[in-house]
C-alpha positions in Angstrom: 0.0 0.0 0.0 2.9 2.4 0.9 3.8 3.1 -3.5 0.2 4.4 -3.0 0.9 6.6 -0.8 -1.3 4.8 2.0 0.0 3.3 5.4 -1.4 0.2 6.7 -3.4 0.4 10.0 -2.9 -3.0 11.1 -0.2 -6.3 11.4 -0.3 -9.1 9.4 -1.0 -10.7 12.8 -4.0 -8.3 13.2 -4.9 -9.3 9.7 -4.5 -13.1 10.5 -7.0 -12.8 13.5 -9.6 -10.8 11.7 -9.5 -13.6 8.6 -9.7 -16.4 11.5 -12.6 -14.3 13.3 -14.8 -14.0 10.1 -14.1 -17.8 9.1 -15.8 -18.7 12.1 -18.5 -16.5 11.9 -19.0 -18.0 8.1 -18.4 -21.4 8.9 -21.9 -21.3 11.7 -23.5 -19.7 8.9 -22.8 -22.3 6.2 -25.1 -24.7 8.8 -27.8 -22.6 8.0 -27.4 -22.3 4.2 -26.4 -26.3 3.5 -29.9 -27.5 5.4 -32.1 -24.5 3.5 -30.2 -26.3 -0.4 -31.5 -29.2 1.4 -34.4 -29.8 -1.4 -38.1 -31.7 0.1 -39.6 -31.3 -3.3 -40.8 -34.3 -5.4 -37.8 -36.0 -7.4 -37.6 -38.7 -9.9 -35.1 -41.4 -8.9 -32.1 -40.1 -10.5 -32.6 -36.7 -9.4 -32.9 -38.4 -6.2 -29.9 -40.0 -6.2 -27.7 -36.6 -7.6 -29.3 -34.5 -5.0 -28.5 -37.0 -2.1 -25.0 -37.2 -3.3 -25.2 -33.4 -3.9 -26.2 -32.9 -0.1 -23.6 -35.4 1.1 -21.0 -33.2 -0.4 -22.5 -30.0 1.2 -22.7 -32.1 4.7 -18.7 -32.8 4.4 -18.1 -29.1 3.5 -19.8 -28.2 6.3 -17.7 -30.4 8.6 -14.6 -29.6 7.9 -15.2 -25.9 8.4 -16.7 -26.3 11.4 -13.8 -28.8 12.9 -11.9 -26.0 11.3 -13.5 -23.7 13.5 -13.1 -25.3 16.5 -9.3 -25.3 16.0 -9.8 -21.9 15.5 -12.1 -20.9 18.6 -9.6 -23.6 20.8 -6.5 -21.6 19.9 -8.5 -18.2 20.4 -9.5 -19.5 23.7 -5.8 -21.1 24.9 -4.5 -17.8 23.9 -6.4 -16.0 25.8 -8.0 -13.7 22.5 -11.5 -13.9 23.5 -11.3 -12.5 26.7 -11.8 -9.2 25.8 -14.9 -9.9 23.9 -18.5 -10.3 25.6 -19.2 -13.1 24.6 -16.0 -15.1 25.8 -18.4 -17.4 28.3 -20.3 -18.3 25.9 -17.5 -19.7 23.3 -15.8 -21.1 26.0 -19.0 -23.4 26.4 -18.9 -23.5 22.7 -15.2 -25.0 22.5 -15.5 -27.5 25.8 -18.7 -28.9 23.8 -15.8 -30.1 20.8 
């Protein structure tokens, strides 16, 4: 940013932590979004079939970016991160659950 005449505001450990931060936020949202692609509709057989194996794909997604986050919210919390937040009771019941 500097050849633009612009100073960064922040570390690239700052940076690091706001990425990890909004991965976990996404990753509790893709929960929501894989069960409402989850189609009840009427479906010949083979649709059947490519929408199971469609869902099963979404399902796996879904778990390794939440066992992602928990490596996440576990490191947060061993680090001592969260503390400052609100909310820090509340992911620490989170991450004992895991």
């Amino acid at each position: 940013m500097e050849p633009f005449g612009k100073k960064l505001e922040f570390s690239v450990k700052q940076f690091e932590q706001a990425y990890e931060y909004a991965f976990m936020n996404q990753a509790f949202h893709l929960v929501y979004i894989v069960m409402f692609l989850q189609i009840k509709e009427e479906l010949s057989k083979k649709e059947k079939s490519i929408q199971e194996a469609r869902n099963e794909i979404n399902l796996l997604r879904v778990k390794h970016a939440m066992d992602d986050a928990v490596k996440i919210l576990k490191r947060f919390t061993r680090n001592g991160l969260l503390k400052k937040h609100r909310n820090y009771i509340k992911l620490t019941k989170l991450s004992s659950i895991a």
